[in-house]
PyMOL commands that place a pseudoatom at each C-alpha (Angstrom):
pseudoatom trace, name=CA, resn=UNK, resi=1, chain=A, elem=C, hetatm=0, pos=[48.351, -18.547, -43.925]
pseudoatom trace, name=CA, resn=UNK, resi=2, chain=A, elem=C, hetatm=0, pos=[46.112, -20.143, -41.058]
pseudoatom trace, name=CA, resn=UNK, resi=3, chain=A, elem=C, hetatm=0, pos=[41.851, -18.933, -41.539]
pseudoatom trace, name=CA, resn=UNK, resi=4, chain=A, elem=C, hetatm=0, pos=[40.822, -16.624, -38.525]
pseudoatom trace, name=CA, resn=UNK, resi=5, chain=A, elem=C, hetatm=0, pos=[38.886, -19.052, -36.316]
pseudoatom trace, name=CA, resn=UNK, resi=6, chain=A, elem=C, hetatm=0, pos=[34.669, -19.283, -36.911]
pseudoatom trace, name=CA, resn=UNK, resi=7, chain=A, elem=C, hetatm=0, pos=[33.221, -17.453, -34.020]
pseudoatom trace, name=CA, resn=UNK, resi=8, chain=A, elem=C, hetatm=0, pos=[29.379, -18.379, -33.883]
pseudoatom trace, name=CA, resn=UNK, resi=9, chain=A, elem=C, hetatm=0, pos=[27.106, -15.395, -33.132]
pseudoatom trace, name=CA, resn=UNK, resi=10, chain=A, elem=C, hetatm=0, pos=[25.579, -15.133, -29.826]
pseudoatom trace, name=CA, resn=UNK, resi=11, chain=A, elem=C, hetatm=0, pos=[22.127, -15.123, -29.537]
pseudoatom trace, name=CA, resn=UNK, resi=12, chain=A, elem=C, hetatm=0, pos=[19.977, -12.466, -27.713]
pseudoatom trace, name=CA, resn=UNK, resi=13, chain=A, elem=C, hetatm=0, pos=[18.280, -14.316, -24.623]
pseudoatom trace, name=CA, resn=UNK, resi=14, chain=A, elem=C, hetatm=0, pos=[15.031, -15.483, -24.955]
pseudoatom trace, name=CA, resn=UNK, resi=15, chain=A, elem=C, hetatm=0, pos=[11.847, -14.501, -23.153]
pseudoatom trace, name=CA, resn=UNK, resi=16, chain=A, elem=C, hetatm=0, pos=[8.863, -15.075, -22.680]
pseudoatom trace, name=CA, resn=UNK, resi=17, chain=A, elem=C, hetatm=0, pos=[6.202, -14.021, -25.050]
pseudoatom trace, name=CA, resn=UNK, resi=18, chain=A, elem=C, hetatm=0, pos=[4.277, -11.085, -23.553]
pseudoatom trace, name=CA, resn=UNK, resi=19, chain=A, elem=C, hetatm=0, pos=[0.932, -12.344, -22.363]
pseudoatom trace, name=CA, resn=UNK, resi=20, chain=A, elem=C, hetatm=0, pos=[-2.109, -10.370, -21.041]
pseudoatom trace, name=CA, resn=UNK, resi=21, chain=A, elem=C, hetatm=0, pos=[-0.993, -8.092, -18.101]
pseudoatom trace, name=CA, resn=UNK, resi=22, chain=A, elem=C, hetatm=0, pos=[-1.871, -9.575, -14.912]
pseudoatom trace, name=CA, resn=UNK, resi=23, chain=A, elem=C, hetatm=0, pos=[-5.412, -8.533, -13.412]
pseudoatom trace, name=CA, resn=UNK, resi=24, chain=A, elem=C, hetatm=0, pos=[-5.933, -8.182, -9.547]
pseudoatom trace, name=CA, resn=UNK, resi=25, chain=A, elem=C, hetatm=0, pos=[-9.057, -8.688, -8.126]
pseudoatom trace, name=CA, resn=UNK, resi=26, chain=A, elem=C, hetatm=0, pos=[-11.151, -5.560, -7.678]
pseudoatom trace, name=CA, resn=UNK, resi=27, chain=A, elem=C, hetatm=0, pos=[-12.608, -4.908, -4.586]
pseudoatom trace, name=CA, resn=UNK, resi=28, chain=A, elem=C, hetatm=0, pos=[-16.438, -5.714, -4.129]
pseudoatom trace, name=CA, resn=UNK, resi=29, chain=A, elem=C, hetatm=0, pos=[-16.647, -1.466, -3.087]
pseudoatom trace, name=CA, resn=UNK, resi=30, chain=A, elem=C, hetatm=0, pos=[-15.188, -0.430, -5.972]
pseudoatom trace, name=CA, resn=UNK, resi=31, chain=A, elem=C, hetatm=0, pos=[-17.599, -2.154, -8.504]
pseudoatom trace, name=CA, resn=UNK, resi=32, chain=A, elem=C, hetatm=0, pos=[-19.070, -0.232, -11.345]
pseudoatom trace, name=CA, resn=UNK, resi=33, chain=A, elem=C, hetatm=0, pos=[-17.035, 2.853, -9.265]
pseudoatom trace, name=CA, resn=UNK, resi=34, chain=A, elem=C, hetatm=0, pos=[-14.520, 5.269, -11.540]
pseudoatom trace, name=CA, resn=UNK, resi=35, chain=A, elem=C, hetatm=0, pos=[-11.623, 6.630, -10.025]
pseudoatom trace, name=CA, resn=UNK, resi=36, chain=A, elem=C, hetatm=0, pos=[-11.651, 10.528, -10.101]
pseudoatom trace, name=CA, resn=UNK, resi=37, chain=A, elem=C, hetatm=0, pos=[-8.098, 11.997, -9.260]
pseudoatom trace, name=CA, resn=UNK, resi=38, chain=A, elem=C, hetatm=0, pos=[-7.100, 15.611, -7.648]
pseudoatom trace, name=CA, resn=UNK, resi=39, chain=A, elem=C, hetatm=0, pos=[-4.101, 17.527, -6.757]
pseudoatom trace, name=CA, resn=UNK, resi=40, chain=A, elem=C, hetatm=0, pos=[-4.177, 19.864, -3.836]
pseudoatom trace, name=CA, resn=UNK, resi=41, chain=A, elem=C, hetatm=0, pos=[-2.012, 21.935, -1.718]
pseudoatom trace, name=CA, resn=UNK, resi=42, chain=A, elem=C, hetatm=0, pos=[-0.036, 19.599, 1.305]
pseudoatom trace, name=CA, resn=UNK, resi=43, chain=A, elem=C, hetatm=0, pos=[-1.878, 22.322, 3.314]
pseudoatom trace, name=CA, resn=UNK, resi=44, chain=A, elem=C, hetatm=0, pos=[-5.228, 21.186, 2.315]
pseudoatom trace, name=CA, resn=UNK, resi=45, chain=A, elem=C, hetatm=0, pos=[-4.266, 17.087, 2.188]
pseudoatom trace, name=CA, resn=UNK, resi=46, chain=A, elem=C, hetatm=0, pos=[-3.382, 17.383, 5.535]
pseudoatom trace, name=CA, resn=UNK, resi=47, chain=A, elem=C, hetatm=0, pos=[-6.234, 19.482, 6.856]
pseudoatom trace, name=CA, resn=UNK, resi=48, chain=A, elem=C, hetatm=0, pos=[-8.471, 16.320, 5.149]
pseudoatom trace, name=CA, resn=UNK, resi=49, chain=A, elem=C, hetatm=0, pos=[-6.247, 14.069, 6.706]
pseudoatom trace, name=CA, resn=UNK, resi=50, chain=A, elem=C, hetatm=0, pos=[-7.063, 15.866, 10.815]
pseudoatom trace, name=CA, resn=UNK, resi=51, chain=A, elem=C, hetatm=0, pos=[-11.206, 16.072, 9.432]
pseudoatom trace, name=CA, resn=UNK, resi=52, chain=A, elem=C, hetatm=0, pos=[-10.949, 12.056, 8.774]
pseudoatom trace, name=CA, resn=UNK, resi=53, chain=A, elem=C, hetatm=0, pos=[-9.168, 11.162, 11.717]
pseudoatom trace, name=CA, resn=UNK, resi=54, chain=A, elem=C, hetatm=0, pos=[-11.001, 13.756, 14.081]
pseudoatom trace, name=CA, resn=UNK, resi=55, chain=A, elem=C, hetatm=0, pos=[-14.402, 12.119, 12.466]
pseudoatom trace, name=CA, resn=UNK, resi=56, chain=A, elem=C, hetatm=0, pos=[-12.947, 8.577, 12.656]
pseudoatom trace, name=CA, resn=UNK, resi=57, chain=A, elem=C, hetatm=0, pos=[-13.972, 8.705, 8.709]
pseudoatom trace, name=CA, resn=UNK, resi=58, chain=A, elem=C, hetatm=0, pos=[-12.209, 7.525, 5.620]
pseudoatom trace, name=CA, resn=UNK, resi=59, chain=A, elem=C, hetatm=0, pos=[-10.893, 10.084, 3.266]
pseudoatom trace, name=CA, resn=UNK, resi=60, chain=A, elem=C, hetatm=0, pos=[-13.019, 8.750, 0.322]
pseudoatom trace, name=CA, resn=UNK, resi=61, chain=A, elem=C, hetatm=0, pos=[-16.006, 9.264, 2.442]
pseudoatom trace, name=CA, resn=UNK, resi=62, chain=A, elem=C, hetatm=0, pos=[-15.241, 13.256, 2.578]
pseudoatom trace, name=CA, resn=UNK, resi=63, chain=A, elem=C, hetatm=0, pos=[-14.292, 13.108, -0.810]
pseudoatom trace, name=CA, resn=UNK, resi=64, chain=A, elem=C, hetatm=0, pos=[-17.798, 11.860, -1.750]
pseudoatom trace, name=CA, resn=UNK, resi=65, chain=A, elem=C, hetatm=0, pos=[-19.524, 14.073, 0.743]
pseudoatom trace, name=CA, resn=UNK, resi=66, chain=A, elem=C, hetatm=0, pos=[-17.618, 17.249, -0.956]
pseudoatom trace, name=CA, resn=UNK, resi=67, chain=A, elem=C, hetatm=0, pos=[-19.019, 15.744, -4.301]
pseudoatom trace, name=CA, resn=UNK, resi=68, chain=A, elem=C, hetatm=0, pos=[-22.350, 15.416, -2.853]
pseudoatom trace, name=CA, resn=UNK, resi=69, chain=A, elem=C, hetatm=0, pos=[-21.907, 19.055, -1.820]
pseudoatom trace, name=CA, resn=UNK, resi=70, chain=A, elem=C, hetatm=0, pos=[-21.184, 20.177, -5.290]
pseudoatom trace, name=CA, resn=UNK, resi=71, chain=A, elem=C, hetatm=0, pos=[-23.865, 18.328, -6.964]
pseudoatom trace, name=CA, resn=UNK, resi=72, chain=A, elem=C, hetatm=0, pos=[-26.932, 19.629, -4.165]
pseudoatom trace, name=CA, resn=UNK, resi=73, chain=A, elem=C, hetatm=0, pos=[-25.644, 23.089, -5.022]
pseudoatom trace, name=CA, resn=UNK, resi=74, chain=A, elem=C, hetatm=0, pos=[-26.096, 22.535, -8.750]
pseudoatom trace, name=CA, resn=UNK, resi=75, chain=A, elem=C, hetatm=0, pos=[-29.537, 21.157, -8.220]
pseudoatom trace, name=CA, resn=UNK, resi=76, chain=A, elem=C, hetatm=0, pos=[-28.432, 18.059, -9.002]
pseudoatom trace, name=CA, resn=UNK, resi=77, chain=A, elem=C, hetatm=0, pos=[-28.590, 14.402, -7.650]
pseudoatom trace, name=CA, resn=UNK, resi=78, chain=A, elem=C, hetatm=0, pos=[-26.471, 13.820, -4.646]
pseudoatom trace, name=CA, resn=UNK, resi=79, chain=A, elem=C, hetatm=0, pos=[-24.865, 10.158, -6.390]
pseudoatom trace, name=CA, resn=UNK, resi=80, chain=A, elem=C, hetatm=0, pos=[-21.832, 10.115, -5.230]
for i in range(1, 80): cmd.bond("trace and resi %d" % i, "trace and resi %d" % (i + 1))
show_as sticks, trace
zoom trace
């Protein structure tokens, strides 16, 4: 009686060793800066959205203001 016929194994593909994950630059504005994250209502995003444009302002700069707000009303440092 003829032996079944020797299939070899196949071998999983090889990759690449995982390495460090890639770093981008970080902008020169955002050193020594933490991001702080927030969820509002669509309402209110776009209402910030018409205040930046109308003001010719960036977003982050009303975010900081508002920040600034909160921290003057606390008696506190305006940092931000």
């Amino acid at each position: 009686m003829p032996s079944d016929p020797v299939i070899p194994a196949r071998e999983a593909p090889r990759t690449a060793a995982p390495g460090p994950a890639t770093k981008y630059p970080k902008a020169s504005t955002r050193e020594g800066k933490r991001v702080v994250t927030a969820y509002v209502s669509p309402e209110a995003f776009r209402q910030l959205k018409v205040i930046a444009a109308g003001e010719d302002a960036q977003i982050q700069d009303l975010l900081a203001e508002g920040l600034n707000a909160v921290f003057e009303k606390r008696g506190l440092s305006r940092i931000a």
